[in-house]
N, C-alpha and C positions, 0 to 999 in steps of 0.2 A: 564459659570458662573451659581451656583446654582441658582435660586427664591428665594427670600427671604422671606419668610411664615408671613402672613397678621393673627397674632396673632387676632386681633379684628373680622377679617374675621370666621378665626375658632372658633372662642368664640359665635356670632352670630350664625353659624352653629349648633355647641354642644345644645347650647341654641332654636332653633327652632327644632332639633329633639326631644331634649325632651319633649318639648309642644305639640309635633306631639303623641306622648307616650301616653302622661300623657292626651290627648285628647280622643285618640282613647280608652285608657283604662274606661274612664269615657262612650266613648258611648256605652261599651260593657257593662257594667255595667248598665248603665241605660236602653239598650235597648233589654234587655233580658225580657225574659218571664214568671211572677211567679203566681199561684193565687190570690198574693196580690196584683199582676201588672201585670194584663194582656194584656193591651195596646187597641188594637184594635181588639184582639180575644176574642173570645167568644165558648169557648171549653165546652162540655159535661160534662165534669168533670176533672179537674187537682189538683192533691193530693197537700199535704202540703209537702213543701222542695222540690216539683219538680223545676224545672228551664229549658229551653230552650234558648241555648246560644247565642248570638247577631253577628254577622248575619244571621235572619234564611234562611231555600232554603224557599220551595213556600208551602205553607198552605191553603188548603180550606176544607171548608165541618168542620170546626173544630166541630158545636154543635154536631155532629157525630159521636169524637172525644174524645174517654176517656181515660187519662193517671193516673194512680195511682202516688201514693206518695212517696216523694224522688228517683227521676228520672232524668237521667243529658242527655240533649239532646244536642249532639254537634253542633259546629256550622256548616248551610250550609244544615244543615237537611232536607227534606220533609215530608212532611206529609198530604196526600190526603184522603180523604173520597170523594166516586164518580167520576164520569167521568169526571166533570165538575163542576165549583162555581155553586152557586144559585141553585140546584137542592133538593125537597123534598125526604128524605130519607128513610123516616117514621118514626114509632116511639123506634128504636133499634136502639144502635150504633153501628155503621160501623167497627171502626176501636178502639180495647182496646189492652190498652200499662198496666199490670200490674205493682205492685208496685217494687222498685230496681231496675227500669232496665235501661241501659246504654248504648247510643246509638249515635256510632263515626261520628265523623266528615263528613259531605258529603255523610250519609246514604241515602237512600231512600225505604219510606211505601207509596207503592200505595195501598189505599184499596178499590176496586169498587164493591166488596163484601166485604164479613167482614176477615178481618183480627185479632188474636188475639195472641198477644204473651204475655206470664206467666211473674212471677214474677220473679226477682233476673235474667232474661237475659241481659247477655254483647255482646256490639255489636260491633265489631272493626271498621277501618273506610271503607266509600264506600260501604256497606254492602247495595244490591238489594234487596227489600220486594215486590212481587204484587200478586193481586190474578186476571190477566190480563194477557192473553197476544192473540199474533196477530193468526187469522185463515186464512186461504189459499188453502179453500175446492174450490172454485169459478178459475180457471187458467184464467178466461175469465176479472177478476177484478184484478185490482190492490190491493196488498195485504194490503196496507193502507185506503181500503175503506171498506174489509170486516169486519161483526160485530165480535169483538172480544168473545173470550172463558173467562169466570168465574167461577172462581173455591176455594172457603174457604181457607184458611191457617192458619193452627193452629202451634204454638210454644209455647211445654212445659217449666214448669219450670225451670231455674237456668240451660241452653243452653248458650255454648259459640260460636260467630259465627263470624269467621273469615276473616279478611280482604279483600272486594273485592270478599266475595261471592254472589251468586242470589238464592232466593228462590220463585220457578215458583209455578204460580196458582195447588194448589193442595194437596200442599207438607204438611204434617199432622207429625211434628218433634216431639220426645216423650220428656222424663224427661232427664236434666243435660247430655245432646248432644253435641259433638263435632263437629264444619262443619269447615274444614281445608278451609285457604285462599285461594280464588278462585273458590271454588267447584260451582257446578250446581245443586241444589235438588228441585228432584223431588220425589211425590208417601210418602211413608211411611217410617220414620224413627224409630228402635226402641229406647226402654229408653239406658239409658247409652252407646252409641255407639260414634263411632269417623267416619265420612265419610267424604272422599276426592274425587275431583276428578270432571273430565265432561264428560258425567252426576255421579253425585254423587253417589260411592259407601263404602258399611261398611267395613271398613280396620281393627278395633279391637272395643270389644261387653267384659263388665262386666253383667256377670248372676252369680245369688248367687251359682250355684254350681259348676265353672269353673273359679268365679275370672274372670282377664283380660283373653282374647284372642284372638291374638299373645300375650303370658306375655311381661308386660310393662320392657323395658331398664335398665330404672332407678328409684332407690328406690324413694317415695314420697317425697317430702319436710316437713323438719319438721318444724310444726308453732312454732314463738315465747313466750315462756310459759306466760301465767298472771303474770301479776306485774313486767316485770325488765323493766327497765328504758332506757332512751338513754343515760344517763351515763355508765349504764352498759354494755350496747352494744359495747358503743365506747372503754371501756375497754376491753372486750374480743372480740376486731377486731385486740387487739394489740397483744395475743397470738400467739406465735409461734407453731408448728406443736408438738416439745416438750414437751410444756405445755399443748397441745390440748390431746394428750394419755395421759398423767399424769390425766388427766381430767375423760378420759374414765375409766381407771384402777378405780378413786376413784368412779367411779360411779356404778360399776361391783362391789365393794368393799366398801361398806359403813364405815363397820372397820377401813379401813387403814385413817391413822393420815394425818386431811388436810394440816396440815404446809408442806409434803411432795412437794407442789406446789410451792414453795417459791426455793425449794433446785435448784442449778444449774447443765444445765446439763454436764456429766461425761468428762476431756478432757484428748484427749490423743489418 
């Protein structure tokens, strides 16, 4: 014999999940991070329209700590300045996050030096930042007691940096950079390149007198022009591949008579 379903039971149920929701929405909400609402931080400087999303990972050293404005920092974040809380830093910041820049879910910026990454950088998630890491000159020491290496890290402008990559003390990345999911980077990157790989290397390079190099696959994407609307969009998702050349032709052909679009196509 089937159960017989306790209707008031699931009603209960429905009813405390959404309060569970509509809870947790409010604490992400309220316990995010803005310079209007900084909570219990006290940053260097965070621009206007930055936001740091609720829950963050672990935060210190933040007066240290400068982020530009209109900046989405995911949740689960970190963000260090120094080896350790409470430590004088002097009078320079550690760690600058220019303006635009966007940064996934479960990143992490260790900056024990300085760290600086430009403007307009998107960061995927899990994405490693330090300018630290472990030495193991000593065979006689365990390698977690040797003093660590320090080494600047700089990330140019409008860099896109892929999921689940690490970028080791050093690494000096140039202008609008591609670092594919997972890579390793180390050393010098140039401007417009794509590197893959562990340890990181340059897989294809735009220089003004060769274009791409490997030539890219596939053609660009074209952006949506000024002004059409999402009415018009959702009308022209309804064209068929018919009406889409009839489209091209008038567009090759300014001449030819728009109503042509209208006509149906040939059967037979």
């Amino acid at each position: 014999m089937p159960k017989r379903k306790n209707t008031f039971s699931s009603w209960r149920s429905r009813l405390a999940q959404r309060a569970v929701h509509a809870g947790w929405a409010w604490v992400q909400r309220t316990g995010s991070v803005t310079a209007e609402h900084p909570g219990r931080f006290r940053f260097g400087a965070l621009g206007t329209g930055t936001r740091l999303a609720f829950p963050l990972g672990t935060v210190f050293g933040e007066p240290w700590i400068h982020v530009g404005a209109h900046c989405i920092i995911g949740e689960q974040v970190t963000l260090t300045a120094g080896l350790m809380p409470d430590l004088d830093l002097g009078p320079e910041p550690i760690l600058r996050i220019g303006d635009g820049v966007v940064l996934g879910r479960g990143s992490h910026i260790i900056a024990d030096t300085t760290v600086t990454i430009a403007g307009d950088c998107y960061f995927g998630p899990y994405v490693y930042v330090t300018s630290t890491n472990h030495s193991y000159d000593d065979p006689h020491q365990p390698i977690g007691k040797q003093w660590p290496r320090m080494d600047p890290v700089e990330i140019g402008p409008g860099c896109w940096i892929g999921t689940g990559a690490v970028i080791l003390p050093g690494a000096r990345i140039g202008r609008n950079v591609v670092v594919a999911a997972g890579a390793v980077v180390r050393g010098t990157v140039p401007d417009h390149a794509v590197v893959a790989g562990a340890p990181a290397r340059v897989v294809r390079r735009w220089t003004p007198a060769e274009g791409w190099q490997p030539p890219l696959r596939t053609p660009a994407p074209v952006p949506i022009p000024d002004g059409i609307t999402p009415g018009e969009l959702r009308e022209l998702s309804k064209l068929d591949d018919a009406a889409v050349a009839r489209l091209a032709e008038l567009d090759e052909d300014p001449g030819r008579a728009p109503d042509r679009l209208a006509e149906p196509a040939a059967e037979g």
